[in-house]
C-alpha positions as CSV (number, residue, x, y, z in Angstrom):
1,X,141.5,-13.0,83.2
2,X,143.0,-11.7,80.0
3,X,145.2,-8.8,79.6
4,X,143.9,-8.0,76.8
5,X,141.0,-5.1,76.3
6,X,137.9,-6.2,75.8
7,X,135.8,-2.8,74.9
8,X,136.7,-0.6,72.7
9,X,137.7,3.1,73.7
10,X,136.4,6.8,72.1
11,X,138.5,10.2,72.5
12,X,136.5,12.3,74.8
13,X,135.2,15.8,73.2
14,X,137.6,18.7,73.0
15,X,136.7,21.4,75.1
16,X,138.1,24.2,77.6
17,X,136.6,26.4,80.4
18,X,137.1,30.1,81.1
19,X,136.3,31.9,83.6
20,X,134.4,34.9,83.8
21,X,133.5,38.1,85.6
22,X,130.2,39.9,84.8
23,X,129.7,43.4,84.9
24,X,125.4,43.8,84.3
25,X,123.6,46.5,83.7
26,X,125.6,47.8,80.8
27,X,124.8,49.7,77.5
28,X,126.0,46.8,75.1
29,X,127.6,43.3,75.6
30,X,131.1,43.4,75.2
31,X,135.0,41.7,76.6
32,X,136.4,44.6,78.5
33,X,139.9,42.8,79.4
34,X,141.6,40.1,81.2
35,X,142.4,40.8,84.5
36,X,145.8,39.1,85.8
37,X,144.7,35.5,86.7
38,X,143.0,35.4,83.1
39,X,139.8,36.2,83.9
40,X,137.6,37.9,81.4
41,X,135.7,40.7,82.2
42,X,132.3,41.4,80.3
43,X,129.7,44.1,80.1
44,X,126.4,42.2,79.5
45,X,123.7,44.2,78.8
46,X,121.4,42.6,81.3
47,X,119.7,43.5,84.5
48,X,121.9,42.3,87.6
49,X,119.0,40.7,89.1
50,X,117.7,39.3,85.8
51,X,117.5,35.1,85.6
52,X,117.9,35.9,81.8
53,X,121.7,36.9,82.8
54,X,123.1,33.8,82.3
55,X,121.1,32.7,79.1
56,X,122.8,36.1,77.7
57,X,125.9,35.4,78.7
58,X,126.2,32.2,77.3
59,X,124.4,33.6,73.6
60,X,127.2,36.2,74.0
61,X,129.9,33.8,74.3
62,X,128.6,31.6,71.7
63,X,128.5,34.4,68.6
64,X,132.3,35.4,69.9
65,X,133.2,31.7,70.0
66,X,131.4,30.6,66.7
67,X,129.6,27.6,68.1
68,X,125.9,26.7,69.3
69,X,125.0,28.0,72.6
70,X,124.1,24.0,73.5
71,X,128.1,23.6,73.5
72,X,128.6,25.8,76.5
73,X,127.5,25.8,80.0
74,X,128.1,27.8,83.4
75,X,129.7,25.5,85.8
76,X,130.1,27.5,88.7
77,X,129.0,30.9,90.1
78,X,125.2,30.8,88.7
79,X,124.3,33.3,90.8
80,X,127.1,35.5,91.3
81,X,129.1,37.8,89.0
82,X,132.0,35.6,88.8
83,X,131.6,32.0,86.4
84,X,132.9,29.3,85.2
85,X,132.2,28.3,81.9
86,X,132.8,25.1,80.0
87,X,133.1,24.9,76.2
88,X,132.8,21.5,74.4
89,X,134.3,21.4,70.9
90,X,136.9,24.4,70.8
91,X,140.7,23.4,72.4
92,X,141.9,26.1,74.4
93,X,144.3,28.0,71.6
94,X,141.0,28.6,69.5
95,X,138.9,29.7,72.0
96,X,142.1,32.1,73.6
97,X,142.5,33.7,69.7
98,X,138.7,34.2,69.4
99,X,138.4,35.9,72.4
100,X,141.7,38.1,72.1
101,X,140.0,38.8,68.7
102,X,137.2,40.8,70.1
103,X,140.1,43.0,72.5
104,X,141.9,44.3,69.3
């Protein structure tokens, strides 16, 4: 056996995940503020019960974020008001000053 490699190797895709606490029911979607572990809060306007909740959560994070809805997913928390969401082709510092952009 050689110690040499004998495939070749790719970067993986840049990406980040946030988490996320949904507040439904609301007049207008909207980042209300991070609470102290860094979770966002967010008004959706949505009804609590909907199964359209997440799909408008993740269109909502995808016009703050600048990138195609396809890029992001819920991870965790699919049915409850707290998620996890991933985000492929954003590091962490762009998605943190597009976010705090929407606060200010």
């Amino acid at each position: 056996m050689t110690s040499g490699r004998k495939f070749r190797l790719h970067s993986g895709k840049i990406g980040a995940a946030i988490t996320v606490q949904i507040k439904p029911e609301c007049d207008h979607n909207q980042i209300t503020g991070i609470l102290a572990d860094g979770t966002l809060k967010i008004n959706l306007n949505a009804p609590a019960e909907s199964s359209a909740l997440n799909d408008i959560l993740i269109s909502y994070l995808g016009e703050i974020l600048g990138i195609n809805k396809k890029h992001l997913d819920i991870l965790g928390g699919e049915k409850g008001s707290e998620k996890l969401v991933s985000i492929l082709g954003l590091n962490s510092e762009t998605v943190q000053d597009r976010i705090l952009s929407q606060l200010q």
